[in-house]
VMD Tcl script that builds the backbone (N, CA, C; Angstrom):
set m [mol new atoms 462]
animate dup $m
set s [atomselect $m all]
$s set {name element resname resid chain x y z} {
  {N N UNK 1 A 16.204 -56.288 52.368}
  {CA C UNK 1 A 17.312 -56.134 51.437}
  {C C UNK 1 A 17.517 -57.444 50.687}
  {N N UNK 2 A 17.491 -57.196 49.321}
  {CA C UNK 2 A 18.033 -58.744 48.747}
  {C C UNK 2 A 19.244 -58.728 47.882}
  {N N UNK 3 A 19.616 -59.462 47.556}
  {CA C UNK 3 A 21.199 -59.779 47.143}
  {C C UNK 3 A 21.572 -59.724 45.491}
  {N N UNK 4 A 20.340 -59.157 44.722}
  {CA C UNK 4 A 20.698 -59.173 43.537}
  {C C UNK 4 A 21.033 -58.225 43.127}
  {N N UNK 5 A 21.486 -58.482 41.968}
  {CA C UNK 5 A 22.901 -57.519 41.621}
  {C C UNK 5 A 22.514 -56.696 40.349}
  {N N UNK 6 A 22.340 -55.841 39.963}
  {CA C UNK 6 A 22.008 -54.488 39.115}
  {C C UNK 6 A 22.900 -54.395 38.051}
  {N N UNK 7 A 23.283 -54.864 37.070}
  {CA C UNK 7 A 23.861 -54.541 35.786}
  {C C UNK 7 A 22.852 -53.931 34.763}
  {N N UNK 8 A 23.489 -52.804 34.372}
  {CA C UNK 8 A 22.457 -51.919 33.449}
  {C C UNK 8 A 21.756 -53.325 31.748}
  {N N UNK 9 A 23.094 -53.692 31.511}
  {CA C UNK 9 A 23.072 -54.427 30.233}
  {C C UNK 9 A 22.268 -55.558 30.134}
  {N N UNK 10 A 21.991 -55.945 31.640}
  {CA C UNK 10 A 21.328 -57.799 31.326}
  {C C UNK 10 A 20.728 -57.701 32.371}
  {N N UNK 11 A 19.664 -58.143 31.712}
  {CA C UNK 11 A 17.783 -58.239 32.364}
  {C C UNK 11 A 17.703 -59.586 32.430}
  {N N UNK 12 A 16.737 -59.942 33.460}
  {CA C UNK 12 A 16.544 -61.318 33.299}
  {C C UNK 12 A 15.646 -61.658 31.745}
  {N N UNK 13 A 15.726 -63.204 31.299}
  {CA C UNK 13 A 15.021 -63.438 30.609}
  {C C UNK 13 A 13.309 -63.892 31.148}
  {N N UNK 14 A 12.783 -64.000 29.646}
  {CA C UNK 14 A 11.711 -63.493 30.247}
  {C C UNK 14 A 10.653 -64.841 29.409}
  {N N UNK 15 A 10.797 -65.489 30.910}
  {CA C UNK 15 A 10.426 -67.092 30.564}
  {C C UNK 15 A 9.944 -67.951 31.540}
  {N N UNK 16 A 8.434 -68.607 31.458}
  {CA C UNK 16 A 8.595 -69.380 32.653}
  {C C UNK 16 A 9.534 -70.068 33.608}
  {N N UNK 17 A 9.105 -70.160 34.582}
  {CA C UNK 17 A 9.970 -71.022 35.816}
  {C C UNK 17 A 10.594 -71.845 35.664}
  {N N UNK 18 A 9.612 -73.147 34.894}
  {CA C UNK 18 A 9.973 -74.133 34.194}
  {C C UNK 18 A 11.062 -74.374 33.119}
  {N N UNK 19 A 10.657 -73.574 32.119}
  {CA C UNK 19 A 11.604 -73.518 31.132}
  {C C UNK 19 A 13.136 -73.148 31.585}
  {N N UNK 20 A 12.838 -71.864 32.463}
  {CA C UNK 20 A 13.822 -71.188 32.838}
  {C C UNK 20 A 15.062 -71.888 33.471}
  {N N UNK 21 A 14.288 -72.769 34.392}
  {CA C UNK 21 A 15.352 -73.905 35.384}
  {C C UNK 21 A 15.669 -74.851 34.392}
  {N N UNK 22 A 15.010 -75.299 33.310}
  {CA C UNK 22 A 16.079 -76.472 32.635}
  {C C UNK 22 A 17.172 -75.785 31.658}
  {N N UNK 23 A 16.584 -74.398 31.432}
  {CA C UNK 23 A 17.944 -73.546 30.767}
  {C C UNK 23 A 19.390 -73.314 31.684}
  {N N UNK 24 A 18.596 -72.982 32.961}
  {CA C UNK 24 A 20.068 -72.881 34.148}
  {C C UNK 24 A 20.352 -74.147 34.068}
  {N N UNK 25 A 19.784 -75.431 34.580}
  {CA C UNK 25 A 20.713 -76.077 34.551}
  {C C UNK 25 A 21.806 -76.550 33.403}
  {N N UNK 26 A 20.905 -76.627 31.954}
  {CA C UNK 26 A 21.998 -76.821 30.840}
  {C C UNK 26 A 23.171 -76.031 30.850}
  {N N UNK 27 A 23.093 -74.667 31.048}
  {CA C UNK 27 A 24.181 -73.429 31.769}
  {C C UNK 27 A 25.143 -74.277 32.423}
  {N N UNK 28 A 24.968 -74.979 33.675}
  {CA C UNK 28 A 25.614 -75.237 34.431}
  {C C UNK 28 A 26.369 -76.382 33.629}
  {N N UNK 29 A 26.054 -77.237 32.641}
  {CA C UNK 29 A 27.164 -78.167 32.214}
  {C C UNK 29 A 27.977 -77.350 31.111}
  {N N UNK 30 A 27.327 -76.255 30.691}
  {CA C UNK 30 A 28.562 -75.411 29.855}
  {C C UNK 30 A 29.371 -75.208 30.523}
  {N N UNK 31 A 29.459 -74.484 32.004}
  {CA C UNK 31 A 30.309 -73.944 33.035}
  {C C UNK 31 A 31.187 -75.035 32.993}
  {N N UNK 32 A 31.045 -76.797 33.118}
  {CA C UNK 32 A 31.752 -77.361 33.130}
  {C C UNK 32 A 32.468 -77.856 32.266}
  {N N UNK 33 A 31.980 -77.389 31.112}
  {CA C UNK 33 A 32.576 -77.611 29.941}
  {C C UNK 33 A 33.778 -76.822 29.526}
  {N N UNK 34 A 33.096 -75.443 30.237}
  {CA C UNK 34 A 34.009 -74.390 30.320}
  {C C UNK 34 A 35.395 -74.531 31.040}
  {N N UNK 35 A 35.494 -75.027 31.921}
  {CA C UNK 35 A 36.032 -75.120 33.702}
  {C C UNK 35 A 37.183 -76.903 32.481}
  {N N UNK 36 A 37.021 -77.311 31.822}
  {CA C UNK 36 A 37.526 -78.338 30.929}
  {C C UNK 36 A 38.016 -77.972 30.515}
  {N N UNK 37 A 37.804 -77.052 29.594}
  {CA C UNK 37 A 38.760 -76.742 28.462}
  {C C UNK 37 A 39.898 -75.402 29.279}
  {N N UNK 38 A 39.748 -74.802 30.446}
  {CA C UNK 38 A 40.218 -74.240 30.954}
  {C C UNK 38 A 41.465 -74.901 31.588}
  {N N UNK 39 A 40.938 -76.094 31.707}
  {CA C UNK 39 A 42.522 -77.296 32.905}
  {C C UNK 39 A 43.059 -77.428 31.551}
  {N N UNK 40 A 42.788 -77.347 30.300}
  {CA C UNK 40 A 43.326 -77.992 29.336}
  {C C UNK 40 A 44.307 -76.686 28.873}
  {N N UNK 41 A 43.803 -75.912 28.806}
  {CA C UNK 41 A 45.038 -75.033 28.410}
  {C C UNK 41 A 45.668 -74.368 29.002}
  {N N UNK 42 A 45.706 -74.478 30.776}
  {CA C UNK 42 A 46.498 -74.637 31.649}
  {C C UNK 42 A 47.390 -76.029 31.783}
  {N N UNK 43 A 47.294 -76.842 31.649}
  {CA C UNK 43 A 48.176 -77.710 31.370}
  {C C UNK 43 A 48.965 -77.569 30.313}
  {N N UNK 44 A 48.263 -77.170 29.105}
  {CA C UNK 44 A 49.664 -76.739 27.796}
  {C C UNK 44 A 50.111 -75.340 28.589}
  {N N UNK 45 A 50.125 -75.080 29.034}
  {CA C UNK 45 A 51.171 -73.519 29.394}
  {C C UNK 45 A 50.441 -72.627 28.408}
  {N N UNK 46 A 49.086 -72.284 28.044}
  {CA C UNK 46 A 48.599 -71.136 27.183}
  {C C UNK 46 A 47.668 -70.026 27.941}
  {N N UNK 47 A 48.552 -69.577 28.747}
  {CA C UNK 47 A 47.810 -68.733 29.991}
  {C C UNK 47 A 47.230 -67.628 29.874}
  {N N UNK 48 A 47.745 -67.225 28.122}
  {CA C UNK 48 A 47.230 -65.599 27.434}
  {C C UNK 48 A 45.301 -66.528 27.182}
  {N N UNK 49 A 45.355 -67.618 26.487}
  {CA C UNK 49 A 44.053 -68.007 26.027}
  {C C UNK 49 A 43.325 -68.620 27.265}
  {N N UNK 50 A 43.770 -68.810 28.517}
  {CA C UNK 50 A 42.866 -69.050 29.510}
  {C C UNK 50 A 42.612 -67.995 29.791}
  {N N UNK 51 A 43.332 -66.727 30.183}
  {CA C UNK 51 A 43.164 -65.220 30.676}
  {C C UNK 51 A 41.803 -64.402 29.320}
  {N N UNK 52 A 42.074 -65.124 28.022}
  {CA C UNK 52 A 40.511 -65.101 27.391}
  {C C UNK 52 A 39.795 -65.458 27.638}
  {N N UNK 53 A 39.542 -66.745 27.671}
  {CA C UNK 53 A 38.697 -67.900 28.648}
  {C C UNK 53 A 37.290 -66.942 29.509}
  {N N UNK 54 A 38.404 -67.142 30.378}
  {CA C UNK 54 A 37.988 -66.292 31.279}
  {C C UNK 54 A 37.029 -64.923 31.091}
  {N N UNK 55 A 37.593 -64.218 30.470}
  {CA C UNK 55 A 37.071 -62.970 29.482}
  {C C UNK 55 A 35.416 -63.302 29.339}
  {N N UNK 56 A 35.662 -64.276 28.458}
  {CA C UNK 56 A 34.505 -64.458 27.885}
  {C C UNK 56 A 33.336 -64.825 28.717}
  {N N UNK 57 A 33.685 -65.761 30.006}
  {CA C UNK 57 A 33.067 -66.316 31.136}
  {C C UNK 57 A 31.897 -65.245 31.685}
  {N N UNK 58 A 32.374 -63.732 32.347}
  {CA C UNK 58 A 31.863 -63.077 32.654}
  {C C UNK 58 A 30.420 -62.336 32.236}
  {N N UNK 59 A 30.505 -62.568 30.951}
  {CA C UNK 59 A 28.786 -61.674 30.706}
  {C C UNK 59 A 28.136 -63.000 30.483}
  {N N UNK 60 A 28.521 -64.421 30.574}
  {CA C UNK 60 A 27.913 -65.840 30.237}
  {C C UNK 60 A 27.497 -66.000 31.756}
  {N N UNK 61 A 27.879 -65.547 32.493}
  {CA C UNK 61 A 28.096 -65.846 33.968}
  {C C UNK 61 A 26.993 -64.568 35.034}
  {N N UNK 62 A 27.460 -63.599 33.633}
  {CA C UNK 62 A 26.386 -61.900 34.788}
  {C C UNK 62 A 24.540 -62.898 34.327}
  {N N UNK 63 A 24.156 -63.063 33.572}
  {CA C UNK 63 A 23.081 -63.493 32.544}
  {C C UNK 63 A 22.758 -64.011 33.248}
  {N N UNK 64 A 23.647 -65.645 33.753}
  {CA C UNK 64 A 22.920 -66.541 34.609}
  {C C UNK 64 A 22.588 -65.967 36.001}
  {N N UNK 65 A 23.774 -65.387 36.219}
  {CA C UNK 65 A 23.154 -64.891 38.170}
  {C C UNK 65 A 21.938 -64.212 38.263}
  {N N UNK 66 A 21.904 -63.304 37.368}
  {CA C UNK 66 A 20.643 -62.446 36.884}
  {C C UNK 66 A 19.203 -63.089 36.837}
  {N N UNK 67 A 19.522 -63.879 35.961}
  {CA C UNK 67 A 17.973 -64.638 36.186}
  {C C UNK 67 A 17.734 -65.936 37.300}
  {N N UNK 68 A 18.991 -66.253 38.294}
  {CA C UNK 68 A 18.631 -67.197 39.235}
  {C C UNK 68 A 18.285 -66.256 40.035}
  {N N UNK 69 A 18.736 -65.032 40.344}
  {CA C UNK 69 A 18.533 -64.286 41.551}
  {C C UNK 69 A 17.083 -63.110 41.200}
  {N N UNK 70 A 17.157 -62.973 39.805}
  {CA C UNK 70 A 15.398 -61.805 39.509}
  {C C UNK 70 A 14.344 -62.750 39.757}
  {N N UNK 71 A 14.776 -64.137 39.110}
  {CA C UNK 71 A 13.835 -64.973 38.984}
  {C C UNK 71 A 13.527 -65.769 40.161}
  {N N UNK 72 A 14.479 -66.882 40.111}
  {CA C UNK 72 A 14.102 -67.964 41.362}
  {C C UNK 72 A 14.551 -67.344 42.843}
  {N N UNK 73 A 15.318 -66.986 43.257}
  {CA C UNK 73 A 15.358 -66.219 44.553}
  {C C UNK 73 A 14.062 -65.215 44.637}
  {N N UNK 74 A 14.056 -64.688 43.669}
  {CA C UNK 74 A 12.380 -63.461 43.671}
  {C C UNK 74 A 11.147 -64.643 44.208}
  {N N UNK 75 A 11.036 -65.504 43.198}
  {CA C UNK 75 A 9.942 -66.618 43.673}
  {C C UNK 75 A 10.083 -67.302 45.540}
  {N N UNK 76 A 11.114 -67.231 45.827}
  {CA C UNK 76 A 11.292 -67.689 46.981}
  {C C UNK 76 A 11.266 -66.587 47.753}
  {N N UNK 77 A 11.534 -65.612 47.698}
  {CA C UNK 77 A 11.513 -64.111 48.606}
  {C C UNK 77 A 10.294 -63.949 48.768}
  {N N UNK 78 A 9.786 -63.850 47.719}
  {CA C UNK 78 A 8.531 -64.003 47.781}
  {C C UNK 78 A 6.645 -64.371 48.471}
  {N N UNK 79 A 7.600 -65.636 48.309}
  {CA C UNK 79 A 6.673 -66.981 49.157}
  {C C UNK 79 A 7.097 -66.667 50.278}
  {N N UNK 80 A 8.090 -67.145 50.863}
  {CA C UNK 80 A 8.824 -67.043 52.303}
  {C C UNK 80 A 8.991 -65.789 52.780}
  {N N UNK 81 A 9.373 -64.839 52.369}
  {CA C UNK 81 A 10.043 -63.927 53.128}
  {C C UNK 81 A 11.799 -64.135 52.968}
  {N N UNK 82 A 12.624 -63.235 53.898}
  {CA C UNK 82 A 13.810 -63.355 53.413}
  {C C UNK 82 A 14.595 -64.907 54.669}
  {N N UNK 83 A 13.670 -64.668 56.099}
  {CA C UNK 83 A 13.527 -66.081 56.997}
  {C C UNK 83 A 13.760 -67.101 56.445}
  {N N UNK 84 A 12.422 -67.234 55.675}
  {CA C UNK 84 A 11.931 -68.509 55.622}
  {C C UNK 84 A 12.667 -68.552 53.726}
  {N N UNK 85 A 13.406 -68.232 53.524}
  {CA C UNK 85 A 14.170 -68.403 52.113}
  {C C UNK 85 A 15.565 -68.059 52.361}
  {N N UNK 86 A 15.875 -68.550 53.495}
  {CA C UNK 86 A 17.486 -68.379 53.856}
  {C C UNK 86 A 18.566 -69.223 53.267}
  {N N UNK 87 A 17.920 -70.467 52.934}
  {CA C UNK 87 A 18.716 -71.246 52.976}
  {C C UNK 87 A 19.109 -70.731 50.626}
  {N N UNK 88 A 17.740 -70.690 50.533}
  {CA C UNK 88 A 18.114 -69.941 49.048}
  {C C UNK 88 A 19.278 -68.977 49.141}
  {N N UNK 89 A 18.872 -68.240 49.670}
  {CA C UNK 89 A 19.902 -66.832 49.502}
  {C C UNK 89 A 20.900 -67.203 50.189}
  {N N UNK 90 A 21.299 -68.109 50.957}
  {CA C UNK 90 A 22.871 -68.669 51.429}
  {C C UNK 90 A 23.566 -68.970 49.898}
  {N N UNK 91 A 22.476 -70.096 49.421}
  {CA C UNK 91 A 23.399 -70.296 48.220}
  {C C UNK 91 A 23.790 -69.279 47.302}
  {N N UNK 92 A 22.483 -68.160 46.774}
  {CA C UNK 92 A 22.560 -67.252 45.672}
  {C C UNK 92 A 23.744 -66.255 46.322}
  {N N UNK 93 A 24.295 -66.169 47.308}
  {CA C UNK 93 A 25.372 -65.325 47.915}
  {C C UNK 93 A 26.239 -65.851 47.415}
  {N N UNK 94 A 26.529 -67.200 47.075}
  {CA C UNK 94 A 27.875 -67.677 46.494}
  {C C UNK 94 A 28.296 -66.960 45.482}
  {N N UNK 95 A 27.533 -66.409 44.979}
  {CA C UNK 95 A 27.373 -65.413 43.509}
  {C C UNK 95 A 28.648 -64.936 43.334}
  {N N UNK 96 A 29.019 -64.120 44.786}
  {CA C UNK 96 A 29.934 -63.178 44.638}
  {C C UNK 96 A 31.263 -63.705 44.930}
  {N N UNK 97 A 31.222 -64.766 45.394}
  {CA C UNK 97 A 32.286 -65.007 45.576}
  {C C UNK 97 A 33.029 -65.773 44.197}
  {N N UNK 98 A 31.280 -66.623 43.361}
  {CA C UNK 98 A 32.372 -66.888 42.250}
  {C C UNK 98 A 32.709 -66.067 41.065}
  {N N UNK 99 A 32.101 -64.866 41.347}
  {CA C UNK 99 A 32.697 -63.639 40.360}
  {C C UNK 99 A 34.065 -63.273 41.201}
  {N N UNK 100 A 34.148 -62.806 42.094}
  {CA C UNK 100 A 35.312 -62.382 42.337}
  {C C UNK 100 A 36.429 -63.463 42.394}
  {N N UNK 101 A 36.019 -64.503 42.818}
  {CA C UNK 101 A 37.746 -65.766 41.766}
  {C C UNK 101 A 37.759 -66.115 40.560}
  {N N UNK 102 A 36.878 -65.788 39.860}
  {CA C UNK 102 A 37.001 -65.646 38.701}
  {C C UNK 102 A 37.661 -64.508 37.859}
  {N N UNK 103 A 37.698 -63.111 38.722}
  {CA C UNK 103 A 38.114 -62.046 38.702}
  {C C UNK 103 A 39.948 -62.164 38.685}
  {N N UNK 104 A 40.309 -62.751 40.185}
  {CA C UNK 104 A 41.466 -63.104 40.430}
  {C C UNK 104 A 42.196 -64.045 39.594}
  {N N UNK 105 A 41.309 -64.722 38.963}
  {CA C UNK 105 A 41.808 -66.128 38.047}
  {C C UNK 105 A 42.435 -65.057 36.789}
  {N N UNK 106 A 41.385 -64.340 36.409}
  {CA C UNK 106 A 41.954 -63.451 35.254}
  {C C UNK 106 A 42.922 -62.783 35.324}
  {N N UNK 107 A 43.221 -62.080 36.723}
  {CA C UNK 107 A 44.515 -60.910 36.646}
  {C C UNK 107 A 45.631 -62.409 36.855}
  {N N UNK 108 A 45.369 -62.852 37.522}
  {CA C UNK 108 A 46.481 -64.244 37.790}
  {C C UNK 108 A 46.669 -64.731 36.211}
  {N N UNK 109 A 46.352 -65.008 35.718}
  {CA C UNK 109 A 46.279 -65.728 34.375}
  {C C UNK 109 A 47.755 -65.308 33.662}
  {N N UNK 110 A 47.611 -64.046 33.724}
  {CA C UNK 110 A 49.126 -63.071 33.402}
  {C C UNK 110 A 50.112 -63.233 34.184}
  {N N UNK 111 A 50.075 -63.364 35.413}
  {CA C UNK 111 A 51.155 -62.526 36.180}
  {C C UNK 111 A 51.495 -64.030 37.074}
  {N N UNK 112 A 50.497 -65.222 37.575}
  {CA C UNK 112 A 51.045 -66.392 38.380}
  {C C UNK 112 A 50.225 -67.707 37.942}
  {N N UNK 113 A 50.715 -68.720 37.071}
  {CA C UNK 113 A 50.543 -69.463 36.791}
  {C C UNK 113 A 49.886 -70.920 37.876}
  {N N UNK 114 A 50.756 -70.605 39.211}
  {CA C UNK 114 A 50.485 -71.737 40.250}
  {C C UNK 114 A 48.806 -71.076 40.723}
  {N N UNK 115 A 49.237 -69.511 40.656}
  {CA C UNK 115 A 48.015 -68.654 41.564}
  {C C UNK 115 A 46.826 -69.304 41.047}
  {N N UNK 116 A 46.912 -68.984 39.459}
  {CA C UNK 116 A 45.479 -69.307 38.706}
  {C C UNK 116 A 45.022 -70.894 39.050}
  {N N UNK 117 A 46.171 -71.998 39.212}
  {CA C UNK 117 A 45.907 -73.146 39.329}
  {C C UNK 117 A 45.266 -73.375 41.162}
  {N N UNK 118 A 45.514 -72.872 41.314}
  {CA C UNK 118 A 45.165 -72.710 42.936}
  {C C UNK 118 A 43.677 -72.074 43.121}
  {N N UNK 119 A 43.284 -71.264 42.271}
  {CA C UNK 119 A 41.867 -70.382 42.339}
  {C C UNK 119 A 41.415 -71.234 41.147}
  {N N UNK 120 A 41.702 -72.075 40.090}
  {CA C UNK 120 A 40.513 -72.912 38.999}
  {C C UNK 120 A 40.202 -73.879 40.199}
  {N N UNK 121 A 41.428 -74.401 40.885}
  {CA C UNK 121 A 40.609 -75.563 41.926}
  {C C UNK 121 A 39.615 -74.750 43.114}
  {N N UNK 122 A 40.040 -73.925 43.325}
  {CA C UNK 122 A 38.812 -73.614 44.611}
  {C C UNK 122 A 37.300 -73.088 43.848}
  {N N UNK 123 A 37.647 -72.468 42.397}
  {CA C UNK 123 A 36.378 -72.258 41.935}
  {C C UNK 123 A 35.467 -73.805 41.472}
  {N N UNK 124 A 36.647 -74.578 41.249}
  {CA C UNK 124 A 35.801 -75.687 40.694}
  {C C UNK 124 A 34.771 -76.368 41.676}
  {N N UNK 125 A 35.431 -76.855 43.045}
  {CA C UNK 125 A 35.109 -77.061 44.251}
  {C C UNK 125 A 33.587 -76.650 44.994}
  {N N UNK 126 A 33.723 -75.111 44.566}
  {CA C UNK 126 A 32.946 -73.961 44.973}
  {C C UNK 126 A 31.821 -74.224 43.805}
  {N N UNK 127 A 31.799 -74.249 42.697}
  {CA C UNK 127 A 30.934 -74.629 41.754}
  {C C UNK 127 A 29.838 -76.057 41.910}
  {N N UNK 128 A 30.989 -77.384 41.815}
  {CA C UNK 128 A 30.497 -78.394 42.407}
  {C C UNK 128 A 29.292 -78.397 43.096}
  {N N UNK 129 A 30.121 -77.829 44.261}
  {CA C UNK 129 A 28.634 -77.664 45.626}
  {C C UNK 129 A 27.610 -76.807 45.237}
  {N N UNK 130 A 27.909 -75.651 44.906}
  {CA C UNK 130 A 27.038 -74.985 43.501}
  {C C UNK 130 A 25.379 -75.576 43.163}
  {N N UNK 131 A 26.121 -75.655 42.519}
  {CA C UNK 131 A 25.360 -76.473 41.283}
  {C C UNK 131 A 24.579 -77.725 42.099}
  {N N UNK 132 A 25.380 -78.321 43.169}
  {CA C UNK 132 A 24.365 -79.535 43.357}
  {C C UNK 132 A 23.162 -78.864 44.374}
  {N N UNK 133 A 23.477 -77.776 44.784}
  {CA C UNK 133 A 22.693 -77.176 46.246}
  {C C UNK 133 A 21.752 -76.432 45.200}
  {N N UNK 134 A 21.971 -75.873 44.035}
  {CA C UNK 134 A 20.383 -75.506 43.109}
  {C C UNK 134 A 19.809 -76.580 42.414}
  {N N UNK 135 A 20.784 -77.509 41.934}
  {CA C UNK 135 A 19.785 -78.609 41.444}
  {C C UNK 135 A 19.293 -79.358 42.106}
  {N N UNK 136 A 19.294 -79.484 43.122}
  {CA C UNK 136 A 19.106 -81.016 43.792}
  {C C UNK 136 A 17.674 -79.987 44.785}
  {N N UNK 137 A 18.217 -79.279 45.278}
  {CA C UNK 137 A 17.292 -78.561 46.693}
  {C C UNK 137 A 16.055 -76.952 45.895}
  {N N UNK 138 A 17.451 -76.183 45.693}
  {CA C UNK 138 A 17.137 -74.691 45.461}
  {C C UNK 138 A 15.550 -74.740 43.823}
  {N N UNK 139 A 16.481 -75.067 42.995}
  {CA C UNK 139 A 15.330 -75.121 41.891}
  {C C UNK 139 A 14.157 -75.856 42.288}
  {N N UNK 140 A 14.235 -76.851 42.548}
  {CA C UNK 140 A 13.007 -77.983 42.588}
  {C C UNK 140 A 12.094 -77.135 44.129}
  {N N UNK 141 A 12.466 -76.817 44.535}
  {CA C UNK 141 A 12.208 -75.619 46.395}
  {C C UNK 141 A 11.243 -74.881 44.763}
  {N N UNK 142 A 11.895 -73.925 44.155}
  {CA C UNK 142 A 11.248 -72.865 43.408}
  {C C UNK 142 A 10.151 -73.237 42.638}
  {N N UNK 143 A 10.499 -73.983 41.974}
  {CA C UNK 143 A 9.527 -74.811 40.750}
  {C C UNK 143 A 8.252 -75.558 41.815}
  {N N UNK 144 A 8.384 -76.384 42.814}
  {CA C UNK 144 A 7.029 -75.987 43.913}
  {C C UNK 144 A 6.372 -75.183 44.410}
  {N N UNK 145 A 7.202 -74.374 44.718}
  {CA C UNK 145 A 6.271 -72.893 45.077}
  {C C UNK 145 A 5.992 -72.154 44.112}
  {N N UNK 146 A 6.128 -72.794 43.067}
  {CA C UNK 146 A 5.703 -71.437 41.964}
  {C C UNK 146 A 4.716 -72.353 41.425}
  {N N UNK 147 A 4.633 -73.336 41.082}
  {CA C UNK 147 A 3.141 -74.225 40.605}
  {C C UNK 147 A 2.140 -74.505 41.903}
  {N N UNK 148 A 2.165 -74.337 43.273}
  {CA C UNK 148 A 1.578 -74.089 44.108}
  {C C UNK 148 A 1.351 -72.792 44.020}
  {N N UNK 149 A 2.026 -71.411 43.809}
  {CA C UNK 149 A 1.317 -70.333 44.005}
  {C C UNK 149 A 0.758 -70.217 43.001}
  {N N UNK 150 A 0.681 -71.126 41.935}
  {CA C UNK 150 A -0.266 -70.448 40.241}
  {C C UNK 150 A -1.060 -71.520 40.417}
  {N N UNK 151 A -1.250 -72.697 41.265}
  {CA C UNK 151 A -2.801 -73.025 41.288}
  {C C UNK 151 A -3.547 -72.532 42.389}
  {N N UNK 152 A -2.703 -71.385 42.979}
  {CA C UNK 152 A -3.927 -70.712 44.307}
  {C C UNK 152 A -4.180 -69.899 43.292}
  {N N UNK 153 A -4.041 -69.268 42.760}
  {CA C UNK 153 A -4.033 -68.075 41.780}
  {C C UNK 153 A -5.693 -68.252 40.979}
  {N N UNK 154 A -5.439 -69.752 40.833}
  {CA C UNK 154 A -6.359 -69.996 39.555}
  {C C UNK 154 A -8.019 -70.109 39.878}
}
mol reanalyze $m
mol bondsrecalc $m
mol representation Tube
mol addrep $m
């Protein structure tokens, strides 16, 4: 069983390994760019345009999971098995959890101002570690086994 997630609308893209991982990571400083301008208009009190924010986050956000989990989790499932690629799919599980506070951030956005400030910090937190556990370990893990399995190939 693997952990990726089926949206009719968004396919992975369809791009080397290589390319692919320096696109996620540029992704990942939008997120923070995003996750910026989000404290910023929570601090002015504009909770209708963070509750957009947000909005918009979600199909920017289905895209990326999509191709870390068709793509680089596939490459590691792959090679390893689901064993020996555990420590991948620990991280790519975070998936769901940062859709669903992101979820909560949105209905909060309307209805509890402290709530949303309470779930931007645990998503930010949750991101952080994120992001450093695919860049630092998870991608560079993929991008080896995938130029090792295409020079057995050759």
């Amino acid at each position: 069983m693997t952990i990726i997630h089926h949206w009719l609308s968004v396919r992975p893209r369809r791009l080397e390994l290589e390319e692919l991982l320096k696109i996620l990571v540029e992704e990942h400083g939008h997120v923070k760019s995003l996750l910026e301008r989000l404290d910023m208009l929570l601090r002015e009190g504009r909770y209708s345009e963070a509750a957009e924010e947000l909005s918009g986050f979600k199909p920017y956000l289905d895209q990326h999971v999509i191709d870390e989990e068709a793509t680089v989790l596939k490459t590691l499932l792959e090679a390893y098995g689901r064993d020996g690629a555990e420590r991948g799919v620990k991280v790519f599980q975070e998936h769901r959890e940062i859709h669903q506070l992101i979820s909560e951030m949105r209905a909060a956005a309307s209805t509890s101002p402290q709530r949303l400030a309470e779930k931007r910090d645990r998503l930010r937190e949750i991101l952080k570690r994120h992001f450093r556990a695919e860049e630092d370990d998870i991608f560079p893990w993929a991008l080896e086994t995938y130029r090792r399995r295409m020079g057995a190939a050759k």
